[in-house]
C-alpha positions as CSV (number, residue, x, y, z in Angstrom):
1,X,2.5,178.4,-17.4
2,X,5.8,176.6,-18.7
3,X,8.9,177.9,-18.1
4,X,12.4,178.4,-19.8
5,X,15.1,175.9,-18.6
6,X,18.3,177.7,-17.5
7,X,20.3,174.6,-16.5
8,X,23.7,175.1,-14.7
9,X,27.3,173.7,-17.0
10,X,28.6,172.0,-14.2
11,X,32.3,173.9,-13.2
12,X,34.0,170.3,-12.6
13,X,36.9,172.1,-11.0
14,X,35.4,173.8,-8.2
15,X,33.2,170.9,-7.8
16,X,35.9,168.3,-7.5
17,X,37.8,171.0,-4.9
18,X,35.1,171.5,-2.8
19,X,34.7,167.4,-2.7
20,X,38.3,166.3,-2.0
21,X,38.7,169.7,0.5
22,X,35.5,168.9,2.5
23,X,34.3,165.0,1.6
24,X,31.2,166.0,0.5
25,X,29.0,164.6,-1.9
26,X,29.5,166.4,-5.3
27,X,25.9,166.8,-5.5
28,X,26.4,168.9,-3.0
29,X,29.1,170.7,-3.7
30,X,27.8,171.3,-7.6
31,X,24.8,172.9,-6.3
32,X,27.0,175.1,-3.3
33,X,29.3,176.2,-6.3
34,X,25.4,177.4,-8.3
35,X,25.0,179.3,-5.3
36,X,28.8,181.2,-5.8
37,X,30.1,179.0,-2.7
38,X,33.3,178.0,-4.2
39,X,36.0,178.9,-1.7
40,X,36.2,175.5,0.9
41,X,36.8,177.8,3.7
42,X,34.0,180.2,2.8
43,X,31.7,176.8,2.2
44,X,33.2,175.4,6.1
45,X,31.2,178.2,7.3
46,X,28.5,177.9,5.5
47,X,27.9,174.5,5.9
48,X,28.8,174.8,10.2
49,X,27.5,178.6,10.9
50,X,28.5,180.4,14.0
51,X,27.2,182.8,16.2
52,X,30.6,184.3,16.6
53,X,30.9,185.1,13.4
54,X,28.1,187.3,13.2
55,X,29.8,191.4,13.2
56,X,29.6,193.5,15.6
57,X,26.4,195.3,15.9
58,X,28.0,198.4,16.1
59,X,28.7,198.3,12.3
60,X,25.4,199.4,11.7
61,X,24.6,202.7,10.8
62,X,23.3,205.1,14.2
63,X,23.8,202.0,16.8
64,X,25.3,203.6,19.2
65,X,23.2,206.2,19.5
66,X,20.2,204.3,20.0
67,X,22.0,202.5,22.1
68,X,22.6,206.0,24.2
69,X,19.3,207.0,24.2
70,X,18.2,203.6,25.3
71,X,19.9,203.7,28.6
72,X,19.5,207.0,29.3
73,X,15.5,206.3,29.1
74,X,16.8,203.6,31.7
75,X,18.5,205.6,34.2
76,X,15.5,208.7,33.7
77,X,12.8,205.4,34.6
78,X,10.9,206.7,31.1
79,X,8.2,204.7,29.3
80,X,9.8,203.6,26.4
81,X,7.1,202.1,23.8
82,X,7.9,199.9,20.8
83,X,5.5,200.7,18.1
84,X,5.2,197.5,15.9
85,X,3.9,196.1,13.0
86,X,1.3,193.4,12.2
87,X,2.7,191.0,10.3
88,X,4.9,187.9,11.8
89,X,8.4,189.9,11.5
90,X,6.7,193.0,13.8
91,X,5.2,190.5,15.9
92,X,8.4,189.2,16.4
93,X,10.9,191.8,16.5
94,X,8.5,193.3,19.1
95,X,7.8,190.7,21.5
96,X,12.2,190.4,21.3
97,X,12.4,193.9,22.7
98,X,9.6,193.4,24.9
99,X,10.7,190.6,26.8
100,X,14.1,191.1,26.7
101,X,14.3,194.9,27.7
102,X,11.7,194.8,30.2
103,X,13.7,192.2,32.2
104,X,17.1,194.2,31.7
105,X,15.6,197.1,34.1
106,X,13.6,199.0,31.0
107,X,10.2,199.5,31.3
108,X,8.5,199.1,27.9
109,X,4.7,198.6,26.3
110,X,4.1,197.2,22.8
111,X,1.2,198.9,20.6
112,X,1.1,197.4,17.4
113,X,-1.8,199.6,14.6
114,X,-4.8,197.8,13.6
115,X,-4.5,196.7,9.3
116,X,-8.0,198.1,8.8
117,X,-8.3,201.2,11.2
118,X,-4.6,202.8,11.9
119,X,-2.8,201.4,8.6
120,X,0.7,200.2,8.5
121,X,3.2,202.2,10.2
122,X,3.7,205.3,11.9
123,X,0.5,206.8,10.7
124,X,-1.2,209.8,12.5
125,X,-3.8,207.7,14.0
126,X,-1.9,204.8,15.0
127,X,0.6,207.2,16.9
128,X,-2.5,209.2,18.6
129,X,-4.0,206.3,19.7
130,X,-0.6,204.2,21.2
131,X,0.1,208.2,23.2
132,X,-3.2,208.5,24.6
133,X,-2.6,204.8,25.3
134,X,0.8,204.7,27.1
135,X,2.3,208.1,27.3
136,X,5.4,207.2,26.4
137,X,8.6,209.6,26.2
138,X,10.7,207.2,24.1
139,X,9.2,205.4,21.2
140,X,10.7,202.4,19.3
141,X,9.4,202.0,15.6
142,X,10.2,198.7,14.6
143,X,9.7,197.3,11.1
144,X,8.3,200.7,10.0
145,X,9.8,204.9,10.5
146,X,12.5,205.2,8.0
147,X,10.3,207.6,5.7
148,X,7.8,209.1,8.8
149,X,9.3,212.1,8.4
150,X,6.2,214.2,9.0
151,X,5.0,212.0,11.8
152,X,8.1,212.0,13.7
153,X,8.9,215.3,13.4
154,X,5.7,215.9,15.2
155,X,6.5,213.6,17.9
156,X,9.7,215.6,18.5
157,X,7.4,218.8,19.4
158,X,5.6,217.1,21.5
159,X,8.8,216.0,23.5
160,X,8.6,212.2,22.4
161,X,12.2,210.5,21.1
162,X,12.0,207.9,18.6
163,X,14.6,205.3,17.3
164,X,14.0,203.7,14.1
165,X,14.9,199.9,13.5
166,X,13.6,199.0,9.9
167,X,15.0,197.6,7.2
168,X,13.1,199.2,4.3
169,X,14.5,201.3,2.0
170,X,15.4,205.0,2.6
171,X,14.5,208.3,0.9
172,X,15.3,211.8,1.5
173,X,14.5,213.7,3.3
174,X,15.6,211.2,6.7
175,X,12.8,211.5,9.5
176,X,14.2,213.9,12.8
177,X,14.7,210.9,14.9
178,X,17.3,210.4,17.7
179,X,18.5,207.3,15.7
180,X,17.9,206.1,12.1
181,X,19.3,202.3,12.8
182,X,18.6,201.0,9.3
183,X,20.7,199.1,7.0
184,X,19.7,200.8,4.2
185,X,22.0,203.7,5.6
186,X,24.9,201.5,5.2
187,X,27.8,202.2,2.7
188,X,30.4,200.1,0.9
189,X,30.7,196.7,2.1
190,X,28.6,197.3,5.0
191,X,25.5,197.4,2.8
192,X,25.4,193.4,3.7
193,X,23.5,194.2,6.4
194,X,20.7,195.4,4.1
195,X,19.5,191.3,4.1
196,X,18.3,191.7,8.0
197,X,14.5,192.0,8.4
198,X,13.9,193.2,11.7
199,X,13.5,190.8,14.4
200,X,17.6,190.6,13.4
201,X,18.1,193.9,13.4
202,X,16.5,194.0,17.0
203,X,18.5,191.2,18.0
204,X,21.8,193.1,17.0
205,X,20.5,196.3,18.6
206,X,19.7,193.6,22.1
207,X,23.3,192.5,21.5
208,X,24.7,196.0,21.6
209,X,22.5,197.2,24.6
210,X,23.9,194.3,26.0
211,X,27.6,194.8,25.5
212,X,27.0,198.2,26.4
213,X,25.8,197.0,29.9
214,X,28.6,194.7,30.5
215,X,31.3,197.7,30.0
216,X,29.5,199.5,32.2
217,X,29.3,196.9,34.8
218,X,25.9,196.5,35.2
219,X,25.3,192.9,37.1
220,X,22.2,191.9,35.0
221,X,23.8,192.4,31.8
222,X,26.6,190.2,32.4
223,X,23.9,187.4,33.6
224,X,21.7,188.0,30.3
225,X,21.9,185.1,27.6
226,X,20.4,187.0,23.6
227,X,20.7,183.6,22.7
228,X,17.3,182.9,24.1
229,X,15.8,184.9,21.9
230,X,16.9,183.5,18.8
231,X,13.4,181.4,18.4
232,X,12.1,184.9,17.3
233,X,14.5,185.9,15.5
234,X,14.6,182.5,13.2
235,X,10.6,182.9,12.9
236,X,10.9,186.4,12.0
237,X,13.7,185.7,8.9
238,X,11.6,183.1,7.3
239,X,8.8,184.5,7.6
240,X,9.8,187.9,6.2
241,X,11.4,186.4,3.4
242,X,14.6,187.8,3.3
243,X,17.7,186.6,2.0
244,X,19.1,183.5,3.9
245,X,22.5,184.3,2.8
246,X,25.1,185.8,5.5
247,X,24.3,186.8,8.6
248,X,21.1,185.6,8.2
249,X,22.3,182.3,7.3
250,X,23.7,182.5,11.1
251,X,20.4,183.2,12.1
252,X,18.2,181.0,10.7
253,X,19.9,178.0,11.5
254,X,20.2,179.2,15.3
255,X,17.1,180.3,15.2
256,X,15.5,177.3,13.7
257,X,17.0,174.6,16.5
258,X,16.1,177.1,19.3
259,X,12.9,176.9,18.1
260,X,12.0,173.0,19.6
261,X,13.0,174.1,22.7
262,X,12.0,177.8,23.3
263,X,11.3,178.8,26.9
264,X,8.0,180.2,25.7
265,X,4.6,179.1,26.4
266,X,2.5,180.6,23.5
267,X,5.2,179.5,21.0
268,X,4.8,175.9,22.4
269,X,1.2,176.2,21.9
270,X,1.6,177.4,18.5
271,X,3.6,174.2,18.1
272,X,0.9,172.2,19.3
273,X,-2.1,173.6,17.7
274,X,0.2,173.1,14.1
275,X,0.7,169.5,14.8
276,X,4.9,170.3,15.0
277,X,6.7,167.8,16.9
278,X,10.3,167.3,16.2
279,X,12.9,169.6,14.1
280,X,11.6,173.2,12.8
281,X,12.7,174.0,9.0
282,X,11.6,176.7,6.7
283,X,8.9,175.1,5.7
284,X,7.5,174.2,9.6
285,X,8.4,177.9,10.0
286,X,6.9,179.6,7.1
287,X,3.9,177.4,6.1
288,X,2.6,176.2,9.3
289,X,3.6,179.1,12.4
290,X,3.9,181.9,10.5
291,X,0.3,181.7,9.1
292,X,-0.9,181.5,12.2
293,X,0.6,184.2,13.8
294,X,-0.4,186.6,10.6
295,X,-4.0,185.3,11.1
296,X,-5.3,187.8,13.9
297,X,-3.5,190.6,12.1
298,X,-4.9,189.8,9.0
299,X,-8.7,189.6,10.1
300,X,-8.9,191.0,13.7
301,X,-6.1,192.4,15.7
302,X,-2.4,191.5,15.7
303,X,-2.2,192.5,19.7
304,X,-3.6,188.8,19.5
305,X,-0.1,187.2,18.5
306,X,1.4,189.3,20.1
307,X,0.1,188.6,23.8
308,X,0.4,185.0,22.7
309,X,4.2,185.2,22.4
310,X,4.3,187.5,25.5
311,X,2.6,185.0,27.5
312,X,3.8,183.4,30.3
313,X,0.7,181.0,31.5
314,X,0.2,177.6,29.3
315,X,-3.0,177.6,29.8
316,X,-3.9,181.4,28.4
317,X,-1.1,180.5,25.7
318,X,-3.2,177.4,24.4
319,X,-6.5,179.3,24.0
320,X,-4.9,182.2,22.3
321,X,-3.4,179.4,20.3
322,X,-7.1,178.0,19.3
323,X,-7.9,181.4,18.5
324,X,-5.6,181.7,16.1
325,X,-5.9,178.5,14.4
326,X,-9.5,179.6,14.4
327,X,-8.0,183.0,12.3
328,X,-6.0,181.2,9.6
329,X,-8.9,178.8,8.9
330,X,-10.9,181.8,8.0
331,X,-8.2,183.5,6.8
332,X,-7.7,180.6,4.1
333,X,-11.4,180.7,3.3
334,X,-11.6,184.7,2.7
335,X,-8.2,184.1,1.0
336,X,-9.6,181.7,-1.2
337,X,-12.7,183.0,-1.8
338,X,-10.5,186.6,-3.3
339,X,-8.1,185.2,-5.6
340,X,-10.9,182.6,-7.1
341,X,-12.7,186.2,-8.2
342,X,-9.5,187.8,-9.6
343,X,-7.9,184.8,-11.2
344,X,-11.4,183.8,-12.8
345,X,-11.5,187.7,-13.8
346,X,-7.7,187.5,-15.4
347,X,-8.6,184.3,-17.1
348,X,-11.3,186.0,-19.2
349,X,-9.5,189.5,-19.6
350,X,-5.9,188.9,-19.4
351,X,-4.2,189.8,-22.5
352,X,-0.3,188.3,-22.5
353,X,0.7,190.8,-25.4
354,X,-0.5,193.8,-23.8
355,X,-0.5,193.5,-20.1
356,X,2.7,194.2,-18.8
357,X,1.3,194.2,-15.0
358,X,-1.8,193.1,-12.8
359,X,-3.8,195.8,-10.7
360,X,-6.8,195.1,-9.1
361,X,-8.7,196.6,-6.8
362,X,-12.3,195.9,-4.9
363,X,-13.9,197.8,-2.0
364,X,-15.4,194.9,-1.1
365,X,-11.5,193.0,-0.5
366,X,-10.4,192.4,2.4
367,X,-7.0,194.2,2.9
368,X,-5.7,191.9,5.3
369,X,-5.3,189.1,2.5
370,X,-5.1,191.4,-0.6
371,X,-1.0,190.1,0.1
372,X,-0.9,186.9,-0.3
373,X,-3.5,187.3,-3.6
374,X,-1.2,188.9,-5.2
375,X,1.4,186.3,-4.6
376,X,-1.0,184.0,-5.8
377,X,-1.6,186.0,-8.4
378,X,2.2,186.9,-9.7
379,X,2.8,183.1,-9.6
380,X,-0.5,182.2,-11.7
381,X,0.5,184.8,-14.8
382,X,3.8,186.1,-13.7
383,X,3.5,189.9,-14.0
384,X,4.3,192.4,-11.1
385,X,1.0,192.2,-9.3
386,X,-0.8,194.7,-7.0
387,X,-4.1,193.6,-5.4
388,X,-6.2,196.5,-3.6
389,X,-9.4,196.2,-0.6
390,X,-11.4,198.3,0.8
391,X,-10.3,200.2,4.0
392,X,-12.1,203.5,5.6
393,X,-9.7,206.1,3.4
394,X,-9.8,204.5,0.5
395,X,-8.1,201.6,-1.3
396,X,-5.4,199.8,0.1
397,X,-3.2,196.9,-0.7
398,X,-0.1,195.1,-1.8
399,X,2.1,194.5,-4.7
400,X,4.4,191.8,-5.5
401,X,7.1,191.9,-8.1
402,X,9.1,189.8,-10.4
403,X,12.6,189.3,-11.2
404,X,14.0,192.6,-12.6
405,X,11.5,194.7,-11.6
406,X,12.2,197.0,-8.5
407,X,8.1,197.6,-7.7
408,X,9.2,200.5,-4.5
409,X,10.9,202.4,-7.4
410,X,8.3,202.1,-9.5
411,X,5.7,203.1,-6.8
412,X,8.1,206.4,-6.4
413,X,7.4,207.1,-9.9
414,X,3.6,207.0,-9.6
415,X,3.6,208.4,-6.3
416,X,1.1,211.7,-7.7
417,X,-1.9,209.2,-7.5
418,X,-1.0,207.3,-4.7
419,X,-1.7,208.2,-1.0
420,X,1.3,206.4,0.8
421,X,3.2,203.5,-0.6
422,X,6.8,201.6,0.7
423,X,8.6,198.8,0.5
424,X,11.1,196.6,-1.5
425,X,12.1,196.0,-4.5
426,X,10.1,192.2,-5.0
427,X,7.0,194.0,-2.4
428,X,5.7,196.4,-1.5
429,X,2.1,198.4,-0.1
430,X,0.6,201.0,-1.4
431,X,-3.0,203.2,-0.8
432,X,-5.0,205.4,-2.9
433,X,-8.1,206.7,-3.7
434,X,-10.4,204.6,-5.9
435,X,-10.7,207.3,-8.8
436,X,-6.8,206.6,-9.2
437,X,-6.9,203.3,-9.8
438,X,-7.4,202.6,-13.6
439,X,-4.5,205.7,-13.9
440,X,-2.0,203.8,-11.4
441,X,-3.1,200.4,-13.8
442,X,-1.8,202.2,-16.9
443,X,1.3,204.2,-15.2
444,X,2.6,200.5,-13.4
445,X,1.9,199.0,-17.0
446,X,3.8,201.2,-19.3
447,X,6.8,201.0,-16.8
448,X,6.9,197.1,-17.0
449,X,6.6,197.6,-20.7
450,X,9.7,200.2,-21.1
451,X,12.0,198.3,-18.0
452,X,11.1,194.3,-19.1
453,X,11.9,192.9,-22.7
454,X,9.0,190.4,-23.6
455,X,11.6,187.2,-22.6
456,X,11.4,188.9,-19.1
457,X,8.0,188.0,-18.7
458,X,8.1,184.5,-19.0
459,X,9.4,182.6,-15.7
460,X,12.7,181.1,-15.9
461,X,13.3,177.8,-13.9
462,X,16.8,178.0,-12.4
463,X,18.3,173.9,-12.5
464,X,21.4,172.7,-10.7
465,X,22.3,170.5,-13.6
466,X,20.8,167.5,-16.0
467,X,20.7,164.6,-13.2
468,X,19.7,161.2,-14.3
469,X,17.8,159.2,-12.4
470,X,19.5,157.1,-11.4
471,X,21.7,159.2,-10.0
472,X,19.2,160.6,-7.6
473,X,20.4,158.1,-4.9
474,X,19.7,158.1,-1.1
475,X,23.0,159.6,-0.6
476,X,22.9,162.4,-3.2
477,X,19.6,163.5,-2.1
478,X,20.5,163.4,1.7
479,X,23.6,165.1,1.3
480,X,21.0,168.3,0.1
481,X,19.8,168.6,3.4
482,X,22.9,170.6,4.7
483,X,21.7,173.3,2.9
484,X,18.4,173.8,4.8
485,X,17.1,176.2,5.6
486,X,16.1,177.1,1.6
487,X,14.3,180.1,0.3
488,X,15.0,183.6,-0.7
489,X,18.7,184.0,-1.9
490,X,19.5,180.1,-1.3
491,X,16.9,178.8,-3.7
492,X,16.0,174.9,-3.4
493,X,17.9,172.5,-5.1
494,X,16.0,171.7,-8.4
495,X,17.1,169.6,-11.0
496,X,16.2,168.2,-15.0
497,X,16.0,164.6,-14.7
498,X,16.4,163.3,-18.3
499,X,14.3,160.8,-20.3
500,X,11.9,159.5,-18.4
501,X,8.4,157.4,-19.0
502,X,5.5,156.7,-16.8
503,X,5.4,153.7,-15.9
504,X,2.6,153.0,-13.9
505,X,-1.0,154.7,-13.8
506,X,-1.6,158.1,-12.7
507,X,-3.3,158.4,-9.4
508,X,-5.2,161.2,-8.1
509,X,-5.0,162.6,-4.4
510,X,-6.3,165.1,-2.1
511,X,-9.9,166.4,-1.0
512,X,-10.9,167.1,-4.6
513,X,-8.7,164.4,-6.3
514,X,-6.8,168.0,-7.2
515,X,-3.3,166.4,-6.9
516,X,-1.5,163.6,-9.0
517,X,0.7,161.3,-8.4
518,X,2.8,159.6,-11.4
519,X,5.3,156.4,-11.4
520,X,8.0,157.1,-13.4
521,X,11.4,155.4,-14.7
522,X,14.6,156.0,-16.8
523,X,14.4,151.7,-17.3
524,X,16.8,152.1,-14.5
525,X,15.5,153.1,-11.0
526,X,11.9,154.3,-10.4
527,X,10.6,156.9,-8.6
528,X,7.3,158.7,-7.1
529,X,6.5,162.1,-8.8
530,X,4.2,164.6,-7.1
531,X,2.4,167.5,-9.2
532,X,0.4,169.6,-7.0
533,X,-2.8,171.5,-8.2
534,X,-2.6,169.5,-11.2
535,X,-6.2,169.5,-12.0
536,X,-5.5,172.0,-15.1
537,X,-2.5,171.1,-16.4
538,X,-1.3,168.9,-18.8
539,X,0.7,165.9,-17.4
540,X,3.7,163.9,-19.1
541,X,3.4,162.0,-22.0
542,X,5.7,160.0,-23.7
543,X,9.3,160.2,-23.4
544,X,10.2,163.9,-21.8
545,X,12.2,165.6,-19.2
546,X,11.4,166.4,-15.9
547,X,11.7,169.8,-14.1
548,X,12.1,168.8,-10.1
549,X,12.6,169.2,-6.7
550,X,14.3,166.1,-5.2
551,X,13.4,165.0,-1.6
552,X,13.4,161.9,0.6
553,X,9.8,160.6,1.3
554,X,9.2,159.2,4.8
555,X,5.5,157.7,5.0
556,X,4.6,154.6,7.2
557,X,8.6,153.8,8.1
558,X,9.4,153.2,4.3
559,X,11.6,156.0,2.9
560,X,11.7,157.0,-1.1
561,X,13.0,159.3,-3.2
562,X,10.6,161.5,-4.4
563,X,10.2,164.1,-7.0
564,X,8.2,167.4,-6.9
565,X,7.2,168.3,-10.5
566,X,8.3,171.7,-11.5
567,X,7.8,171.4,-15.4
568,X,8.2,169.0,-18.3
569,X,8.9,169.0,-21.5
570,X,9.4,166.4,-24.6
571,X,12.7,164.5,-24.7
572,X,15.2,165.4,-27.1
């Protein structure tokens, strides 16, 4: 699909302030003022983050009295539960709480709900099955509770506390918990806080039990180090997706470097089994771990990963790590199999005029990687996307969104023919019954159509700036990496490189000769470009601009720039 070129006027001002301020490459500093970094003090700390200047946890809405309720569970000797969920963020935040509390003087369980059976969240079953299972009097919902209202207020009867940590959004009526610790919550300024996923918002609530102890003297709290357990916490922010902006800029970058050497065994062996061996980015985060760890959720059981992380012995840790490189192979091939039948489908059916979204729905789908379909999906034909399997009430499934579109509003407003539904504004799940389905297609559609203008539904590539390429030296490109890690709110740097030619041959790569690779030149400097899944799409011809990502190749001890094709178009 080709996209409209929003390229960035350079603002030579900030540019040249940030440059003389810092000595930094103006590269650099052009694409840190596209990202509104344009203060030098406010960039310093961007570009050198600091655990110390993360806030104080007790900014968040309710912390203190989880915080209360947690130690008195500590000084009554109660079970205290955390009830999870199964994707990496879950998986994460509760293994965090799990190791850290228990070794504080808590004595916690973890019970994360099974996709297929149970559902996502506090559902009825789920909840039955994790009290007949641990008998718990204090239960910790993590990455799921903020709208359980029904569910929670039964737990309450039944003498059972809970304290939410979440970070989806809120509606009224507020569940009867002890504590809603949720971002959402937040007013004013504090609404910042909105960007943590949840392994974050655990490691703030671990940083306030943790003060907490100190003040009141407690030896073992004085002893404890969080930092160790920023390995989960980096995992958890990439892989959740959330805006690497703020505090979670703080925490990714920590996160990321703690990662290498974590402490723990199945982490290591994750490490292993991906072939990772040397500095963790976002991508050896949330292309290579996180899959992995989503795998046994996805097909089987997520109690998988989450004994992995929890374990202590390398040699159970490596065989859980088999297992779930075992998961994501099959995981890739279900995956595959889903979105070939529903992007073939679309090919024949889709009608660009008329159909403002994608909903599709199969008994036969497997709901544990309906997700990532729809991802696939939303990227393929760029409409908000929701992609429904079977499960044993009904349909169930996942909807991904595009820019403009807030998909957990729009799921509010069809909520009559759905069954339960959450999420975010850019994704979101949903269930409902399969007579419902071609009414929820038509309600989602007409709401696209009546929120989007027709421009809206063409992708817009955001560029840093018309770079030639000659420009695109060693030491521009370099200078890039200090904004790793990329992704959601700090978007990769991508650039137009002007008025190119090939100048070589095109050569075809990869299992089924899918990818190409093109030689290219401004009669200048050369330089490698790489189109990916290329098979379908029409290459460059002629004299014509390029739409890229800008890297530094390392391959065999010889390092090249190199160019990841985003779009082209004829030169002017």
């Amino acid at each position: 699909m080709k996209h409209l070129w929003d390229i960035k006027v350079p603002n030579e001002q900030s540019i040249q302030g940030i440059t003389q301020a810092l000595g930094i490459h103006p590269l650099l500093a052009q694409c840190l003022v596209n990202r509104e970094l344009i203060d030098p003090e406010e960039v310093r700390s961007f570009l050198n983050p600091k655990l110390a200047d993360l806030a104080a946890p007790e900014r968040i809405p309710n912390m203190g009295s989880a915080v209360e309720r947690l130690f008195l569970a500590r000084e009554r000797e109660e079970t205290v539960v955390v009830f999870g969920d199964y994707d990496v963020d879950g998986i994460t935040s509760t293994t965090l709480l799990l190791d850290s509390l228990n070794s504080l003087g808590w004595c916690v369980a973890g019970y994360l709900p099974d996709r297929v059976d149970e559902g996502y969240g506090l559902t009825p079953d789920g909840v039955a099955n994790c009290l007949s299972k641990h008998s718990p009097n204090l239960l910790i919902a993590a990455d799921c509770g903020t709208n359980s209202v029904e569910v929670i207020t039964t737990l309450k009867e039944q003498g059972v506390d809970v304290i939410v940590l979440d970070h989806h959004q809120a509606y009224e009526p507020h569940p009867p918990a002890v504590a809603l610790v949720n971002p959402w919550l937040s007013p004013g300024t504090e609404g910042k806080f909105r960007e943590l996923c949840t392994a974050g918002l655990a490691f703030k609530f671990l940083h306030a039990a943790v003060k907490h102890g100190r003040r009141l003297g407690l030896p073992e709290f004085k002893q404890y180090d969080i930092r160790q357990q920023l390995d989960l916490v980096g995992l958890g922010t990439i892989a959740d997706l959330v805006p690497l902006t703020s505090e979670n800029r703080i925490l990714a970058v920590k996160g990321l470097q703690q990662i290498p050497r974590t402490h723990r065994a199945g982490l290591r062996a994750l490490l292993d089994v991906a072939g990772i061996d040397g500095p963790v980015g976002s991508f050896e985060a949330g292309f290579q771990i996180a899959p992995r760890l989503n795998a046994a959720g996805r097909l089987q059981s997520a109690m998988r990963g989450l004994d992995l992380l929890c374990s202590k012995d390398p040699t159970t840790a490596e065989e859980l790590a088999v297992l779930l490189d075992r998961n994501n192979r099959d995981r890739q091939r279900v995956e595959k199999e889903i979105t070939k039948q529903v992007i073939d489908t679309l090919r024949t059916r889709f009608k660009p005029e008329s159909d403002h979204a994608i909903v599709m729905g199969d008994a036969g789908w497997n709901i544990g990687v309906v997700g990532i379909v729809a991802s696939r999906v939303q990227k393929e034909f760029y409409r908000p996307t929701v992609i429904l399997g079977g499960s044993p009430d009904g349909l169930r499934g996942s909807g991904r969104s595009i820019k403009g579109f807030d998909l957990a509003a729009a799921l509010k407003e069809c909520d009559d023919v759905l069954d339960r539904y959450g999420g975010h504004a850019m994704a979101a799940g949903v269930s409902m019954q399969p007579d419902n389905l071609d009414t929820f297609r038509e309600r989602l559609n007409e709401l696209v159509k009546s929120k989007l203008a027709r421009e809206m539904l063409q992708p817009t590539l955001k560029l840093d700036g018309t770079i030639p390429l000659h420009e695109l030296n060693f030491g521009a490109v370099q200078s890039l990496e200090a904004l790793q890690p990329t992704g959601m709110g700090l978007p990769t740097v991508q650039v137009a490189v002007p008025q190119l030619e090939l100048n070589a041959p095109v050569r075809w790569m990869g299992a089924e000769k899918q990818h190409a690779k093109l030689s290219v030149t401004d009669g200048q400097t050369s330089a490698e470009v790489i189109c990916w899944n290329a098979q379908s799409d029409p290459l460059p011809e002629g004299r014509f601009d390029l739409a890229a990502q800008p890297s530094i190749n390392l391959w065999r001890g010889r390092r090249s720039i190199q160019l990841k094709m985003l779009d082209w178009r004829p030169a002017a």
